[in-house]
KOLGU-592708 format. One line per field, with one value per residue (C-alpha): x, y, z; residue in three letters; residue number from 1. Coordinates in pm, 1 decimal, decimal comma, always signed. Layout:
BEGIN
u X:...
v Y:...
w Z:...
residuo ALA:...
num NUM:...
// end
This chain:
BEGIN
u +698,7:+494,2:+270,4:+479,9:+649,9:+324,4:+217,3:+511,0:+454,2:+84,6:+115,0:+218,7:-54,8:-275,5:-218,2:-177,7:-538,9:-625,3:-480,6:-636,8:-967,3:-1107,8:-905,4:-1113,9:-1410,8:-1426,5:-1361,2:-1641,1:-1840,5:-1724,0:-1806,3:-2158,7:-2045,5:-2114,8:-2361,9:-2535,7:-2268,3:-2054,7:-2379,3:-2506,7:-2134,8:-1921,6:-1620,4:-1625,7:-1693,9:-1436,8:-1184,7:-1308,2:-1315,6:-940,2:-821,6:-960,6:-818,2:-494,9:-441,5:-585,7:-294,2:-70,6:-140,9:-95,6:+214,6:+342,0:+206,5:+412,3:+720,6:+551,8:+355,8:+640,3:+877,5:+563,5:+495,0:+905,4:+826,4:+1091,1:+952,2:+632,3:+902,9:+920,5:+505,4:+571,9:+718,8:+395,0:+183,5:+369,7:+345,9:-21,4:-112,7:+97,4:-124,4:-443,0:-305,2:-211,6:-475,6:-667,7:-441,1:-497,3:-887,1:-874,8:-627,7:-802,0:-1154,4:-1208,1:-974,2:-922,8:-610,4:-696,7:-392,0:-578,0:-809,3:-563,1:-331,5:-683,8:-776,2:-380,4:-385,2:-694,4:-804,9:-624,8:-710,0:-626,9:-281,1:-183,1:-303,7:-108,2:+211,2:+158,7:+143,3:+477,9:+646,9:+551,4:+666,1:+1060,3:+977,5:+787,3:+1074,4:+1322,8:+1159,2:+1359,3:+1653,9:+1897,6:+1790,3:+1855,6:+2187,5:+2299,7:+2146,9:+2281,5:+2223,0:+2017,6:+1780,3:+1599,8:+1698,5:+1460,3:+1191,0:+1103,4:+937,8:+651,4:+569,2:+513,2:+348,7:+119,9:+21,6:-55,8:-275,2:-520,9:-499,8:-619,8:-887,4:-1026,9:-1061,3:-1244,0:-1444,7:-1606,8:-1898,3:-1793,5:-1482,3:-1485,2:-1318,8:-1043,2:-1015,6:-956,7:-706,9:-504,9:-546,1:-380,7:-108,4:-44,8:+28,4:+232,7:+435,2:+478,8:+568,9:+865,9:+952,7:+991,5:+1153,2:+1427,1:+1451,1:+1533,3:+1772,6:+1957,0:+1960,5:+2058,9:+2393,2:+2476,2:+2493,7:+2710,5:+2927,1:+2966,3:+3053,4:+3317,3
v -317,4:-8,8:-121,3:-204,2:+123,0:+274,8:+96,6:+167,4:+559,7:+546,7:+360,2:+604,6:+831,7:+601,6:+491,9:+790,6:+898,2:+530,2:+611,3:+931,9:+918,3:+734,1:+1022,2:+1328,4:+1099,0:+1065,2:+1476,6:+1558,2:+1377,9:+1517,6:+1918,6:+1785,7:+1823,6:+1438,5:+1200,8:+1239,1:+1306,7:+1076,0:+963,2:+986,6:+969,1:+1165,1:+1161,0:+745,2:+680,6:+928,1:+743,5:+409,2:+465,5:+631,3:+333,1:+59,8:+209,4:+276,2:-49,3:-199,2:+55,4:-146,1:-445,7:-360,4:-245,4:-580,1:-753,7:-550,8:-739,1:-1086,1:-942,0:-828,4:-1137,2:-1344,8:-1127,7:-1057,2:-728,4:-515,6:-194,8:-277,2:-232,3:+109,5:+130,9:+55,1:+380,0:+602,2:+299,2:+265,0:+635,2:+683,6:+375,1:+600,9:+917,7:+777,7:+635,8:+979,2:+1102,0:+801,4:+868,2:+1266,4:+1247,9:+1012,8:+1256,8:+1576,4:+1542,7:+1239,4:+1323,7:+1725,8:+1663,5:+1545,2:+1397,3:+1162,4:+1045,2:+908,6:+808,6:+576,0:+466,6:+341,4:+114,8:+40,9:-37,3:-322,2:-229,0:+143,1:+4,2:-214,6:+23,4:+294,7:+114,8:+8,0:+327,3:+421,2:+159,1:+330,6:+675,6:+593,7:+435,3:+712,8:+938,3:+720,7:+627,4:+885,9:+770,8:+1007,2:+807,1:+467,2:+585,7:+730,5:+408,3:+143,0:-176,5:-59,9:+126,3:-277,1:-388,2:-104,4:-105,7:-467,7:-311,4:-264,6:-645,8:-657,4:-259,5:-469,0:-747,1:-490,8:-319,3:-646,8:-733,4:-358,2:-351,8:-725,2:-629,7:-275,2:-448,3:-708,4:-848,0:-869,1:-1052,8:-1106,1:-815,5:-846,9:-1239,0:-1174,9:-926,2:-1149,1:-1465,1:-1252,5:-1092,9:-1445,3:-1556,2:-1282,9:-1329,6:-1701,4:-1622,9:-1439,1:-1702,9:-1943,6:-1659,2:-1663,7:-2025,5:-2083,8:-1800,5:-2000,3:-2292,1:-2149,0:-1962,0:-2300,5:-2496,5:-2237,5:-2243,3:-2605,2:-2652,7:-2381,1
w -3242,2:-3198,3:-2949,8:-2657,6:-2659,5:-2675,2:-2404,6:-2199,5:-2273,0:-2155,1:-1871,7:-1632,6:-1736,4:-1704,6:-1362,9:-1245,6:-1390,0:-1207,4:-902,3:-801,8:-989,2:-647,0:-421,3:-629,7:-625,0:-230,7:-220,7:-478,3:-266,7:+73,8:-74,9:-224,5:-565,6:-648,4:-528,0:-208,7:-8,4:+237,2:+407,8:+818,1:+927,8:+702,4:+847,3:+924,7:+570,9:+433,0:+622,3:+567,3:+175,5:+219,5:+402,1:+166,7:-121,2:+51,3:+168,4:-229,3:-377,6:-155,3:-223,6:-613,6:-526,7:-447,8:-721,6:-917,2:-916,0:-1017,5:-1289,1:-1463,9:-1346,9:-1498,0:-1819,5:-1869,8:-1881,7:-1656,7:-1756,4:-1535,7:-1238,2:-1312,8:-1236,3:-873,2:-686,0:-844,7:-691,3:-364,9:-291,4:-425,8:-149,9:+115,6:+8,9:+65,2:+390,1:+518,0:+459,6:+661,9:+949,4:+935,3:+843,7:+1231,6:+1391,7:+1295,6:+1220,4:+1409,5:+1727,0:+1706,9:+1847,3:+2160,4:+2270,2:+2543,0:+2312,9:+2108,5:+2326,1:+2511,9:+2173,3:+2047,7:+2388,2:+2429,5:+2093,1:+1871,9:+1543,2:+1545,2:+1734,2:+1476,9:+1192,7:+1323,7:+1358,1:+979,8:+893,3:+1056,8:+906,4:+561,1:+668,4:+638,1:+287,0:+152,6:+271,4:+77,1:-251,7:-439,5:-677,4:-481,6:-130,1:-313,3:-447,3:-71,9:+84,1:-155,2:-13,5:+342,8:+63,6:-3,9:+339,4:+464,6:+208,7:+327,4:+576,5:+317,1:+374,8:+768,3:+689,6:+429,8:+716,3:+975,7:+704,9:+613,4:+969,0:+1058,2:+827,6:+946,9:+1288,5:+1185,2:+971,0:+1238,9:+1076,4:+681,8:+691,9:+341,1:+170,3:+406,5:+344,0:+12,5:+67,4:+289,0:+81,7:-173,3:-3,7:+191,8:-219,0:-287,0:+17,1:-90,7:-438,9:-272,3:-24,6:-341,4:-543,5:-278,1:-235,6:-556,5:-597,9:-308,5:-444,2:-763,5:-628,1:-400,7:-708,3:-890,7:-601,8:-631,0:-964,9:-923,6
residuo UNK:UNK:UNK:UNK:UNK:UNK:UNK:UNK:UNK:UNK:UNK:UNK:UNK:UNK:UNK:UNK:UNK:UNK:UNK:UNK:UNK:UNK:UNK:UNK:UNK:UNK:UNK:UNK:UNK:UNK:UNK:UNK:UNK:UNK:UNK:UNK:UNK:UNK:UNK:UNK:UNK:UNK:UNK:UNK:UNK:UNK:UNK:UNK:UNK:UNK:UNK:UNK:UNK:UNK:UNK:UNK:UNK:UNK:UNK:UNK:UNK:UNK:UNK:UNK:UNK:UNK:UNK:UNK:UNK:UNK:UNK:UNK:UNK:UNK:UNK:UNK:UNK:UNK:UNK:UNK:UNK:UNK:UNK:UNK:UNK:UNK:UNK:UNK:UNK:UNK:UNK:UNK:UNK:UNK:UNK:UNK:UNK:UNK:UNK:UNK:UNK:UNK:UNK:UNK:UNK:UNK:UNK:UNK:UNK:UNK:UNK:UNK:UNK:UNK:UNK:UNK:UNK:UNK:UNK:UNK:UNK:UNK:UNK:UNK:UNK:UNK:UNK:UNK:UNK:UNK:UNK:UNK:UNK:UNK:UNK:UNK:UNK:UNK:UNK:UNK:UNK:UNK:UNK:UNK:UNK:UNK:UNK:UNK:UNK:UNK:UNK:UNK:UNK:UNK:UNK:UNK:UNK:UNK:UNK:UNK:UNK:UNK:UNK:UNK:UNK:UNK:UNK:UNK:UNK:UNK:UNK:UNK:UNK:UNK:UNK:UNK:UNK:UNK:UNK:UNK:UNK:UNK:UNK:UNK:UNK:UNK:UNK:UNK:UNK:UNK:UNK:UNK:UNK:UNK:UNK:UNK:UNK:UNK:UNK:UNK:UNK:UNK:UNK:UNK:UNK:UNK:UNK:UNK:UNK:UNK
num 1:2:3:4:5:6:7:8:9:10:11:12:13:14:15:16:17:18:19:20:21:22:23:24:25:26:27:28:29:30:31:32:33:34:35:36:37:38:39:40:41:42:43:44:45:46:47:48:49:50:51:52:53:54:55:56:57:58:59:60:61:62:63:64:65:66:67:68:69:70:71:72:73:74:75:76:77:78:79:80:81:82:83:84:85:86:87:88:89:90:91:92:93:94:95:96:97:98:99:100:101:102:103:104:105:106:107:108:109:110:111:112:113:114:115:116:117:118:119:120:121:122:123:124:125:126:127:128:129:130:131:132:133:134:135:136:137:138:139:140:141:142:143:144:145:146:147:148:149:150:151:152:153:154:155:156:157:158:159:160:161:162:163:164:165:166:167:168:169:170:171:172:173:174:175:176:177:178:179:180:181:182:183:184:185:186:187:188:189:190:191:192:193:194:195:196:197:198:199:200:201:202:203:204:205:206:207:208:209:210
// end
């Protein structure tokens, strides 16, 4: 009976060691302090690592709830706020690494490259749609919220779509990473479809026998 409490206790440490191990890995490497650097373009690969791993954190965040619907394990649920708002970290940081050291804050600029440009358009508005649920993922917003507080934080499913589809147009060529990623958030969008199907059914039947 030991073990599961210990793993319980170390899995937040853990994950949070998980989590931002690739986050002081990218910044070691930005001040020369491991491996050679960020490479020829220093700020394009900063961002491009920040956004991969931002959108991968995401993507874990949704497979939280099946895991531990599959393993009957509700503690896992408790895993998924420190994952949701590491993936929103390294996305900030995406979007600020573009806005100042790619953009200097010309205004123009970004204004040219949100219209004119498809992936930063839909990457940006995924990345909006996070904001509100970053803001909220306190226990104090879900208790003023109630109800609205999952009715909002669904948003994390279209924020998840724009994010593969953002990454598979900047990508161009090697479609393959982001294939994978949407093959597996298309299943984890199914498994929920089902999940609520069946819940459906579930309460029409109790209805009827009543």
């Amino acid at each position: 009976m030991a073990r599961p409490g210990r793993a319980r206790r170390l899995a937040r440490p853990l994950l949070f060691v998980a989590c931002a191990l690739p986050l002081a890995w990218l910044l070691a490497r930005a001040f020369g302090l491991a491996g050679t650097g960020l490479g020829a373009n220093p700020i394009d690969e900063l961002m491009d690592r920040l956004g991969e791993w931002g959108l991968r954190l995401l993507i874990a965040t949704l497979c939280v709830t099946p895991l531990a619907t599959t393993l009957r394990k509700p503690w896992i649920m408790g895993l998924r706020r420190m994952l949701g708002l590491f993936a929103f970290t390294y996305l900030c940081v995406h979007f600020l690494t573009w806005l100042v050291l790619d953009q200097w804050f010309d205004l123009e600029a970004i204004g040219d490259d949100l219209v004119k440009r498809p992936y930063i358009t839909v990457g940006f508005t995924a990345f909006a749609l996070l904001v509100p649920l970053a803001i909220t993922s306190t226990s104090g917003w879900m208790r003023r919220l109630g109800p609205r507080w999952h009715r909002l934080h669904r948003l994390v499913y279209p924020a998840a779509i724009l994010g593969v589809t953002h990454f598979w147009w900047q990508v161009k060529a090697d479609w393959r990473e982001p294939a994978v990623y949407a093959v597996l958030l298309a299943g984890l969008l199914a498994w929920r479809v089902q999940r609520a199907r069946r819940r459906t059914a579930s309460t029409r039947t109790a209805v009827a026998m009543r």
